[in-house]
C-alpha positions in Angstrom: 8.7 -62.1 -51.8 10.6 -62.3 -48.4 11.2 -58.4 -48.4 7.7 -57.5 -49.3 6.2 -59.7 -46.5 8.6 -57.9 -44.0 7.1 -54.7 -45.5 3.5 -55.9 -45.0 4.1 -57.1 -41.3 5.9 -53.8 -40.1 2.5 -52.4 -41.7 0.7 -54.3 -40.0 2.5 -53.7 -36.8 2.2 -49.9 -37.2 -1.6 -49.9 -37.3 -2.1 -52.1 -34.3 -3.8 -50.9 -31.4 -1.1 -51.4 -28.8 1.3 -49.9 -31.5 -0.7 -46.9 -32.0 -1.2 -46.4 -28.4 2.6 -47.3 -27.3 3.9 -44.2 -29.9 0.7 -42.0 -27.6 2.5 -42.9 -25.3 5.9 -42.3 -26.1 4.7 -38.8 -27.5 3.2 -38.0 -24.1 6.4 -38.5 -22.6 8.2 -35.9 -24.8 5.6 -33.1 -24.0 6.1 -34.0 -20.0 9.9 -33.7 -20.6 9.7 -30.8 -22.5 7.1 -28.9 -19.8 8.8 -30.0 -16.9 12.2 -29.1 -18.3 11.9 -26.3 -19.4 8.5 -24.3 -19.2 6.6 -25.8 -16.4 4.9 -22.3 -15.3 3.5 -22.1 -18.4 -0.3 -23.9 -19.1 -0.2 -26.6 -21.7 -3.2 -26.6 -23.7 -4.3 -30.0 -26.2 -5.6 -28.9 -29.5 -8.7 -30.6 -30.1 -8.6 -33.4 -30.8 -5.6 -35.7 -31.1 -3.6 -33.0 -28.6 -5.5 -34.7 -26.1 -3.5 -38.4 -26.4 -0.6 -36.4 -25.7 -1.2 -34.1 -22.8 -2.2 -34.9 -19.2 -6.2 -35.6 -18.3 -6.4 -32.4 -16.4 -5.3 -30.5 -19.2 -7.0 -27.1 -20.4 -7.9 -27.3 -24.6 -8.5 -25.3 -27.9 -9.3 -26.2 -31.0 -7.7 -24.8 -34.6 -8.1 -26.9 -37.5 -5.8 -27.5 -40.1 -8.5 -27.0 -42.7 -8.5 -23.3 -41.5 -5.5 -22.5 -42.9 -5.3 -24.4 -45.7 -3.7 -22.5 -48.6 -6.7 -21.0 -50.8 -9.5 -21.8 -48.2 -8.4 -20.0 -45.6 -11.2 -19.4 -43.0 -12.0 -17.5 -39.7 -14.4 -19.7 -37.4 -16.2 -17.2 -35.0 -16.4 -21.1 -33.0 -12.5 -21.2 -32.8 -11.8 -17.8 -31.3 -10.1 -19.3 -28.4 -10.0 -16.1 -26.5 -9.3 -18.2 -23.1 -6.1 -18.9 -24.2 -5.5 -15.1 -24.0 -5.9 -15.0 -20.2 -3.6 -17.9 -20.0 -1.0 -16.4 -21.6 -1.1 -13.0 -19.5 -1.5 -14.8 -16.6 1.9 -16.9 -17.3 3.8 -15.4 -19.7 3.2 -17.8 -22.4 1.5 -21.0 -23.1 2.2 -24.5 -24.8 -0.4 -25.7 -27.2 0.0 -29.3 -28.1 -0.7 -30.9 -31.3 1.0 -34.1 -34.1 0.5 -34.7 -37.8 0.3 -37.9 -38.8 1.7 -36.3 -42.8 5.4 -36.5 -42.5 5.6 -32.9 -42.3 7.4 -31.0 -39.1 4.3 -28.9 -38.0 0.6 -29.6 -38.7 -1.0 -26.6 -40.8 -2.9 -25.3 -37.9 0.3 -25.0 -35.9 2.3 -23.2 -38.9 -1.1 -21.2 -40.8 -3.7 -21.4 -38.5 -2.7 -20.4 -35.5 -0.5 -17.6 -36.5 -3.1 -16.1 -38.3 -5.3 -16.3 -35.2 -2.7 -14.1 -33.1 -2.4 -11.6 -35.6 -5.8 -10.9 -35.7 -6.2 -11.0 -32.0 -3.4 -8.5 -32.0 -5.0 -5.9 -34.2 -8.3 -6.3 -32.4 -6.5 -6.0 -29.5 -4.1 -2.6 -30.9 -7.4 -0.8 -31.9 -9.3 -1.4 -28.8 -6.5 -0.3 -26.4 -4.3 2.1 -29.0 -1.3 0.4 -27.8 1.6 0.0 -29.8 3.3 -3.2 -30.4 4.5 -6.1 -33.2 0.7 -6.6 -34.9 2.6 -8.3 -38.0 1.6 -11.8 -39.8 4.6 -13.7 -38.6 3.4 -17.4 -40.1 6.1 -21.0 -40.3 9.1 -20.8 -42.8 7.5 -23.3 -44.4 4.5 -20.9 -45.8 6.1 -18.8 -48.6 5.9 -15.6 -49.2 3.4 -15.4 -51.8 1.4 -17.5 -49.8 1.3 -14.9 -47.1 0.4 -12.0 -49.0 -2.6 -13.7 -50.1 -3.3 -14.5 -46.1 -2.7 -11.2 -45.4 -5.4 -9.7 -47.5 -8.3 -11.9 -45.7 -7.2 -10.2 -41.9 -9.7 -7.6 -42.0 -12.5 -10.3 -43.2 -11.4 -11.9 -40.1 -11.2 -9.1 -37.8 -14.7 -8.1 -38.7 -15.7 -11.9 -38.5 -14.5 -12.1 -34.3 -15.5 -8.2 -33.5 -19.4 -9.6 -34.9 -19.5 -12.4 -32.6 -21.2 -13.0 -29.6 -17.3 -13.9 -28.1 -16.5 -11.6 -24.8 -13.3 -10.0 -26.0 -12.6 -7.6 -22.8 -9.5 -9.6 -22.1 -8.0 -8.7 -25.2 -7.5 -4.9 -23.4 -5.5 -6.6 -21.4 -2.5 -7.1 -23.9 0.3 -5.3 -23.5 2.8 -7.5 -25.5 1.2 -9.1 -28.8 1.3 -13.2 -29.1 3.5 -14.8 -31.6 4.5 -18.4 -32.5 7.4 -20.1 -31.5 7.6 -23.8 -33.0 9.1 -26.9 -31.6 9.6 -30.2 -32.3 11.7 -32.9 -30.7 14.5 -31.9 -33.1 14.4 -28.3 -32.0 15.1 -26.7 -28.6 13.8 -23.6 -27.1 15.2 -23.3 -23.3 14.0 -21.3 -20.5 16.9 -18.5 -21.2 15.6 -18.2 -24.6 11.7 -17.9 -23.3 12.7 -14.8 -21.1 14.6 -13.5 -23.8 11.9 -13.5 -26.1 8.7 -12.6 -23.3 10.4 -9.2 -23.1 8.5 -8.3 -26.9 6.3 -11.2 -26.9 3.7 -13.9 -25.5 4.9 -16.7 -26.5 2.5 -19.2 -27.8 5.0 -22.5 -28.3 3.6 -24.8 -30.8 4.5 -28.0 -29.3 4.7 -30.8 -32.4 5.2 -33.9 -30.6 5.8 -36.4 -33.5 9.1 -37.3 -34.6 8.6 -36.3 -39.1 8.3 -39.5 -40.7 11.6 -39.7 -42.3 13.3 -40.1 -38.7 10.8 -42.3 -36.9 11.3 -45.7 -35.9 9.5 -48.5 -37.7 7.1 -49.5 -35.2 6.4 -46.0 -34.1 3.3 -43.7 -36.0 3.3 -40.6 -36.3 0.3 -38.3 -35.4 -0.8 -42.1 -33.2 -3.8 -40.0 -32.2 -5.7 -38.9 -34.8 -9.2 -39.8 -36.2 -9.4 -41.5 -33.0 -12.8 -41.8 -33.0 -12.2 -44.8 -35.8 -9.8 -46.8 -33.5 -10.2 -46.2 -29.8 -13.6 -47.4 -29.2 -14.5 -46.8 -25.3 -10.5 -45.6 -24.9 -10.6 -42.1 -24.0 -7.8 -40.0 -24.0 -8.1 -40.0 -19.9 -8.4 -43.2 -19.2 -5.2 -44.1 -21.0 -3.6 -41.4 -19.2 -4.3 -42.5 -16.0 -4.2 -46.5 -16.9 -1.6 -46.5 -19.3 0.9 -48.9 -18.1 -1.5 -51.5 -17.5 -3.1 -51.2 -20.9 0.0 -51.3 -22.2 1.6 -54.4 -20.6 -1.1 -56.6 -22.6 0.2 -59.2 -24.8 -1.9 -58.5 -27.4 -4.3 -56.3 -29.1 -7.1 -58.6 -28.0 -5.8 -58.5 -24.6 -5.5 -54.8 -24.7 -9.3 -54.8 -25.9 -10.6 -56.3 -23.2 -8.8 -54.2 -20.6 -10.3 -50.9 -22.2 -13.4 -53.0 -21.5 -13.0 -53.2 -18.1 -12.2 -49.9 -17.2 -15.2 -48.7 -19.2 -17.4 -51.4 -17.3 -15.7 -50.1 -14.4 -16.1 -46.2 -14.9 -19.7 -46.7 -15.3 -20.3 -47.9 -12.0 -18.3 -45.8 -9.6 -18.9 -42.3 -8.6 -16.8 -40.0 -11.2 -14.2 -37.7 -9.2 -13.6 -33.9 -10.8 -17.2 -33.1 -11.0 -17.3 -29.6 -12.3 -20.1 -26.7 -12.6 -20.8 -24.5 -14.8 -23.7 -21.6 -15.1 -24.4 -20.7 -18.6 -25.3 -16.6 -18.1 -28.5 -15.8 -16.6 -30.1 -18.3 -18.5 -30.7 -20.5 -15.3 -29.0 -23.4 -17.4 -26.1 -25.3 -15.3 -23.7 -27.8 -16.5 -22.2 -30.4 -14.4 -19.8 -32.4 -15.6 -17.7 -36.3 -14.4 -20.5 -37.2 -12.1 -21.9 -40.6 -12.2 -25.6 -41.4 -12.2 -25.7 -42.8 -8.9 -24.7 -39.6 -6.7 -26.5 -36.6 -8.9 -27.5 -34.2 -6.8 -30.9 -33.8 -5.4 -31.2 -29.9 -6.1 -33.0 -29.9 -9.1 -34.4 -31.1 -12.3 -31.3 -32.8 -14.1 -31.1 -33.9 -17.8 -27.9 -37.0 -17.5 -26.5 -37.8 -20.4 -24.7 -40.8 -20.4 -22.2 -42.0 -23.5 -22.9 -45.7 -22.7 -26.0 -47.8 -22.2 -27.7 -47.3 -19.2 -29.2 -50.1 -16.6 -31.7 -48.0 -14.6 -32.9 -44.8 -16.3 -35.8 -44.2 -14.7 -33.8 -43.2 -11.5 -36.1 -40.1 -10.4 -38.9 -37.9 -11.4 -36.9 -34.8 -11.9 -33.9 -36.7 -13.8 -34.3 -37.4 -17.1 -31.7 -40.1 -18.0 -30.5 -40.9 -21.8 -27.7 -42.7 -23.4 -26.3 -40.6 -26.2 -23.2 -41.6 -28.3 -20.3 -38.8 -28.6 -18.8 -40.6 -31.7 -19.2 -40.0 -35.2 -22.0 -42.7 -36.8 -22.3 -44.2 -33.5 -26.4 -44.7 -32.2 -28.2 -43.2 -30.6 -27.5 -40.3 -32.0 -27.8 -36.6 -29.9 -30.0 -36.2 -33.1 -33.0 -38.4 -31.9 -32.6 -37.7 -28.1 -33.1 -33.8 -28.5 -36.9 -34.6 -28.7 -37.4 -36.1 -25.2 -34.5 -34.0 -23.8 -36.7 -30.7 -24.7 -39.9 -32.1 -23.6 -38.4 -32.6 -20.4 -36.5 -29.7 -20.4 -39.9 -27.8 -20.6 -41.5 -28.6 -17.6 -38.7 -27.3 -15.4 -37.6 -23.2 -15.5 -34.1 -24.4 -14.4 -32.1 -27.7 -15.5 -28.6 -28.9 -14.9 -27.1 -30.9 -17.7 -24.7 -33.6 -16.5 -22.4 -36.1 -18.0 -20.4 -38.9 -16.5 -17.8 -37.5 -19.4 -16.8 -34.0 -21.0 -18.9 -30.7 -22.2 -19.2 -31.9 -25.3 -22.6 -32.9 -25.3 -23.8 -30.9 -22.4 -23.0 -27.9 -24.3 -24.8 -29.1 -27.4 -28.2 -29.6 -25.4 -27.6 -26.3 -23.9 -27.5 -25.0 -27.2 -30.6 -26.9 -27.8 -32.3 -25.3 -25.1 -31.8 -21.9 -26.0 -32.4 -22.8 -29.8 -35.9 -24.1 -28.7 -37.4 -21.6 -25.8 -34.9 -18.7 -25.7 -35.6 -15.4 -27.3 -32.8 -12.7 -27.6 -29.2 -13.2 -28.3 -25.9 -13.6 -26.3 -26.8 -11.3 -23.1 -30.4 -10.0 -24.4 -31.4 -13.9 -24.1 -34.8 -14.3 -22.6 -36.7 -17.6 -21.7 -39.9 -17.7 -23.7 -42.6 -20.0 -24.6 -41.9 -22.7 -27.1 -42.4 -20.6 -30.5 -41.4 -17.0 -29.2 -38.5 -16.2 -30.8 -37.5 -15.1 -34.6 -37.5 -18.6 -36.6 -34.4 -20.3 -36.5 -31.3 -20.5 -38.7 -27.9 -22.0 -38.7 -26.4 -18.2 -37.8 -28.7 -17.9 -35.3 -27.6 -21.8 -33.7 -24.1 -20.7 -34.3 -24.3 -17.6 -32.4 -25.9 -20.0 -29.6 -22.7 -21.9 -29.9 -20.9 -18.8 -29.5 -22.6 -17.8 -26.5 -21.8 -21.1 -24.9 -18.4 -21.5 -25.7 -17.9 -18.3 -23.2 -18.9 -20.1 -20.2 -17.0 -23.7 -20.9 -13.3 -22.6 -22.6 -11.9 -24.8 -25.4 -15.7 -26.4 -26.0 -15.9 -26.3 -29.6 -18.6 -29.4 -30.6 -17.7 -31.3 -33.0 -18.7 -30.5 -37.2 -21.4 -33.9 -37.2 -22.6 -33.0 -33.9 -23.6 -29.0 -35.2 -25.0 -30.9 -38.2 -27.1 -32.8 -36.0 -28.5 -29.9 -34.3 -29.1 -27.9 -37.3 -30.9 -31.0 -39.0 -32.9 -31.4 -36.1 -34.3 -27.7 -35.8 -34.3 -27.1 -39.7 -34.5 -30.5 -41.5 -37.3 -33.4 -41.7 -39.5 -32.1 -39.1 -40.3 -36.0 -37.8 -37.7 -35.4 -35.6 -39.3 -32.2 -34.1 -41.7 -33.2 -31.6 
């Protein structure tokens, strides 16, 4: 009875909040050592979305999912291209992608499947656009077999074809003159500077950084992979916020103490004016994105759709501002779904429109998609404002190729899946929601 009590409390202990965040926390740490030891010219990138506990706020992101690579399903997104990670790499050499599994394996599937079959068909995209010569093999974890890569290695052409038809800008791919390959660490492995030039005379090195002790050598209050599915446990924590107020959320003496301090710096966010404001032009479109601003100091250049992920006190600031409060989270209201109406009526009044946030791009770009869904005719660089109606009927390729067209102007956006399902519901399913 006594030992299965001590079982349930360590349980217990390892799904608190404070716990969860304190092993964030500690897994940040490694991936600061590890940068600033070893590798600190090269970018580190978070994988979308759990990288992001573990990397700083400023950091750049991409996004490969596991489910991409999983043995028999194996998939090419022409959303998860990533080609901005390509640049990076050029530009330094290298690059660090971050990422945990919470599985008790050493490398999460889209560190050891995914990603590697991502290079390789960047490499022979790359090798037949430029006729250079170089490594354009599948070189995939030792933990894949043999078998399994044969069977992967018969879907690369599917997946060439899949990027080469997409609306992704792949000019910086002529740019290769070594091919990227995976190098994997953990915190049992080491890969040192020495070793990093050694292997940058053949090869880009794109280090996939696995931050989680495996499961069989962690401590007992730690958790491995601490920052996945947050979306079911951090409520108004973002990945930010801890970063820049950890040690103060941390120092609470409880998890109901630690609750109401992520309260406060929510309340607090809200009100203040948001530092790292950032612009971006989507094309020719006349479609700007501004993102971390607050409310209270948006420019007065323009007609401005601010979307806000919590509730808002004054909406009705000005004319040509058309505040809404939209949750980002997964079965949270209100839903992008049933603001999309008001945004677009809005949004067609005005021939140019700045989307802001007081948070990320990802719902700015998904109302920019929803823009060009609704009066855009054309696709990618043939895009065209219209009148509501003008363009070819809509479909989900034709709202994906949207997506792709965005995704060139804001790197590493990649909207989540329930987010794209609330677009494509809202064009193509119960038309109530259509106004």
């Amino acid at each position: 009875m006594g030992i299965m009590s001590d079982v349930r409390r360590v349980r217990r202990q390892q799904h608190s909040l404070l716990n969860r965040l304190r092993s964030c926390a500690s897994d940040a740490d490694f991936v600061s050592e590890f940068h600033a030891g070893h590798l600190s010219g090269l970018t580190v990138f978070a994988n979308l979305r759990q990288g992001q506990w573990y990397t700083p706020p400023d950091a750049m992101t991409c996004h490969f999912k596991s489910s991409d690579g999983h043995c028999g399903a194996w998939k090419f997104n022409p959303r998860r291209v990533n080609v901005h990670l390509v640049a990076e790499a050029i530009r330094g050499g290298g690059l660090i992608i971050v990422d945990s599994t919470r599985k008790g394996k050493r490398v999460p599937d889209s560190f050891s499947r995914t990603i590697p079959i991502w290079a390789t068909v960047l490499n022979r995209i790359a090798q037949r656009r430029t006729g250079r010569e170089f490594d354009t093999g599948l070189h995939m974890h030792g933990s894949v077999s043999e078998r399994e890569k044969v069977l992967v290695e018969d879907h690369i052409e599917e997946f060439i074809s899949v990027v080469v038809n997409s609306c992704c800008d792949l000019s910086v791919l002529d740019l290769l003159t070594r091919p990227l390959r995976c190098i994997w660490v953990d915190r049992s492995s080491v890969w040192t500077d020495v070793q990093h030039r050694a292997f940058s005379e053949r090869y880009l090195a794109v280090i996939c950084l696995t931050t989680s002790f495996c499961e069989s050598e962690v401590a007992q209050h730690d958790r491995q992979g601490a920052g996945d599915d947050h979306e079911n446990w951090s409520g108004k924590l973002t990945p930010s916020t801890f970063a820049r107020h950890r040690g103060w959320i941390l120092s609470a003496d409880s998890d109901e103490e630690c609750l109401r301090r992520i309260d406060a710096l929510a309340t607090e966010g809200n009100g203040r004016s948001l530092a790292g404001t950032s612009l971006v032009s989507i094309g020719s479109t006349e479609i700007t994105i501004r993102l971390h601003v607050a409310l209270s100091v948006l420019p007065t250049d323009g007609a401005t759709v601010f979307i806000s992920t919590g509730a808002l006190s004054d909406p009705d600031v000005r004319p040509d501002v058309y505040a809404v409060h939209v949750s980002d989270v997964k079965g949270r209201r209100p839903s992008l779904e049933t603001a999309l109406g008001g945004i677009l009526d809005f949004c067609l009044q005005w021939p140019t429109v700045t989307i802001a946030s007081d948070r990320d791009a990802v719902l700015p770009g998904c109302v920019a998609v929803a823009i060009l869904s609704r009066y855009f005719t054309g696709l990618g660089d043939e895009l065209k404002r219209g009148a509501r109606g003008d363009g070819p009927a809509l479909s989900k390729e034709r709202i994906r190729r949207h997506i792709e067209y965005v995704q060139r102007f804001i790197p590493g956006w990649n909207p989540p899946r329930f987010l794209v399902q609330q677009l494509n519901r809202f064009f193509l399913g119960d038309p109530a929601f259509r106004h």
